[in-house]
C-alpha positions as CSV (number, residue, x, y, z in Angstrom):
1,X,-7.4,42.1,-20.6
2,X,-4.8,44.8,-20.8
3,X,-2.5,42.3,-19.6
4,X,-3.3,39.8,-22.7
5,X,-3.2,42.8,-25.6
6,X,0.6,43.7,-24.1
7,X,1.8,40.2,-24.1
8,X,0.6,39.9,-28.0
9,X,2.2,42.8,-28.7
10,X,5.7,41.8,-27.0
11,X,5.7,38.6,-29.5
12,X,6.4,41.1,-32.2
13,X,8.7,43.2,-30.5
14,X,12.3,42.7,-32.8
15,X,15.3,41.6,-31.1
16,X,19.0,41.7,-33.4
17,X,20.7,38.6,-32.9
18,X,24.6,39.5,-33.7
19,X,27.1,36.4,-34.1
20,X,31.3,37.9,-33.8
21,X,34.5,36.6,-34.0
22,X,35.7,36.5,-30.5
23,X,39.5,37.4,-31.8
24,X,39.2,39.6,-34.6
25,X,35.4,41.3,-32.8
26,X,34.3,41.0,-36.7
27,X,30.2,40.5,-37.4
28,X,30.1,36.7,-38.5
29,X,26.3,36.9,-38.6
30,X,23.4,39.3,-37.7
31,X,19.8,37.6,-37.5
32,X,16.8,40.1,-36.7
33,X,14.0,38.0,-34.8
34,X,11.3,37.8,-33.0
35,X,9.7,36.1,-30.2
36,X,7.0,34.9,-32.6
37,X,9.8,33.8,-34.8
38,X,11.8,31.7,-32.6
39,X,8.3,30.4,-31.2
40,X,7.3,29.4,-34.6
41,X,10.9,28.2,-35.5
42,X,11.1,25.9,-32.0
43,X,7.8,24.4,-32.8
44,X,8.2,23.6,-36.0
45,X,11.8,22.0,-35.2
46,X,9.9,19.7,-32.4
47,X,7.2,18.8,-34.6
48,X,9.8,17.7,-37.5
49,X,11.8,15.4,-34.6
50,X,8.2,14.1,-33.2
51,X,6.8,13.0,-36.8
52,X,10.8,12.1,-38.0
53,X,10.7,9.6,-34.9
54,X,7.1,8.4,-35.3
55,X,8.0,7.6,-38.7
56,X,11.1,5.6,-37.8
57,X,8.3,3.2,-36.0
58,X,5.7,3.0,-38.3
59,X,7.3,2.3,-41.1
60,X,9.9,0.2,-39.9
61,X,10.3,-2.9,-38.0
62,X,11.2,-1.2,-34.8
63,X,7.6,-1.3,-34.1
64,X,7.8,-4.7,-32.8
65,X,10.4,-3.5,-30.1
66,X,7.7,-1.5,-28.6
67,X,6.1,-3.5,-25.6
68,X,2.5,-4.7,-26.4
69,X,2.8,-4.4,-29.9
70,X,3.1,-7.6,-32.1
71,X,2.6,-9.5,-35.1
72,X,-1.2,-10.4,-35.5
73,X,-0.5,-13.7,-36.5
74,X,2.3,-14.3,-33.6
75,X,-1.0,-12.9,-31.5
76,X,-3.3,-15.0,-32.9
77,X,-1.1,-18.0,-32.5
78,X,-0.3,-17.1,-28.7
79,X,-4.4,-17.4,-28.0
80,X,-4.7,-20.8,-29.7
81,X,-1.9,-22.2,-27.6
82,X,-3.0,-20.6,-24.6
83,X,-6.5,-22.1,-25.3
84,X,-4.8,-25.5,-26.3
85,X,-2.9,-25.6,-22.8
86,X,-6.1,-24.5,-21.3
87,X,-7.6,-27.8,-22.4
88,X,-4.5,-29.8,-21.6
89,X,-4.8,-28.5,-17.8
90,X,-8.7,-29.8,-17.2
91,X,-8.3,-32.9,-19.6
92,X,-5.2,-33.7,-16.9
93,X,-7.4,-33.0,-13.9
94,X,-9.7,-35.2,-15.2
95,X,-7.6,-37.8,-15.3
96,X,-5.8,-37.6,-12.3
97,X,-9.0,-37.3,-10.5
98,X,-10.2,-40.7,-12.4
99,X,-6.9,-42.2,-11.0
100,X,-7.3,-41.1,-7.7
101,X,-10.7,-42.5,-7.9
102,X,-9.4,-46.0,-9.3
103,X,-6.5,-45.9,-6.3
104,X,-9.3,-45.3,-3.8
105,X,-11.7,-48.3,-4.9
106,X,-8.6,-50.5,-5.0
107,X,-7.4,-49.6,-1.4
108,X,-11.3,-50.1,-0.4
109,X,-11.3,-46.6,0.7
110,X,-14.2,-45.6,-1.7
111,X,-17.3,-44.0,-0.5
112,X,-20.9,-45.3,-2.4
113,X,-23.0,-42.4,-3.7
114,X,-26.2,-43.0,-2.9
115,X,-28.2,-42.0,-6.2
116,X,-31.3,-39.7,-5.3
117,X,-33.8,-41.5,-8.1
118,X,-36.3,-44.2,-6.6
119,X,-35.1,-47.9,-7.9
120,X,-37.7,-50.1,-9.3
121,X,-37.4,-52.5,-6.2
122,X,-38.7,-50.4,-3.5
């Protein structure tokens, strides 16, 4: 616990930052901070660049550059074709399985189905 209160208590320990000239050695600038300060100050900087950026994709169209995101109407369009080509693919099986049929009975390779109902002749 002693530990915590001391570590508080550094964050407002003051620290003289001093900017000089390297020729002339003359002051150019003197900031006093802290550690709270420059804390405060970095965070604050970070969370300007985070929103400033986040901003630049919201509210323009660099959104759409972003993988995953797109246009709900490109979206919605992408699921009717993918449902249209869906139907495409079993409409062609379909068919080529009713060709391959119509190839077999021509060749006279075609197998009878026996039907499993009782016909009125029996």
């Amino acid at each position: 616990m002693e530990g915590i209160r001391r570590r508080f208590k550094r964050l407002n320990d003051r620290f003289r930052l001093v900017i000089l000239d390297e020729d002339t050695l003359e002051e150019t600038a003197s900031f006093i901070l802290s550690r709270k300060s420059i804390y405060i100050v970095l965070s604050s900087f970070v969370m300007l660049v985070f929103l400033l950026v986040y901003g630049a994709f919201v509210l323009t169209p660099l959104k759409y550059y972003i993988p995953g995101y797109g246009d709900v109407k490109l979206r919605q369009e992408y699921i009717r074709l993918n449902i249209k080509m869906d139907s495409l693919q079993n409409v062609l099986q379909a068919n080529e399985k009713y060709w391959d049929d119509i190839r077999k009975v021509l060749k006279g390779d075609a197998q009878i189905q026996q039907s499993d109902t009782v016909s009125a002749e029996e």
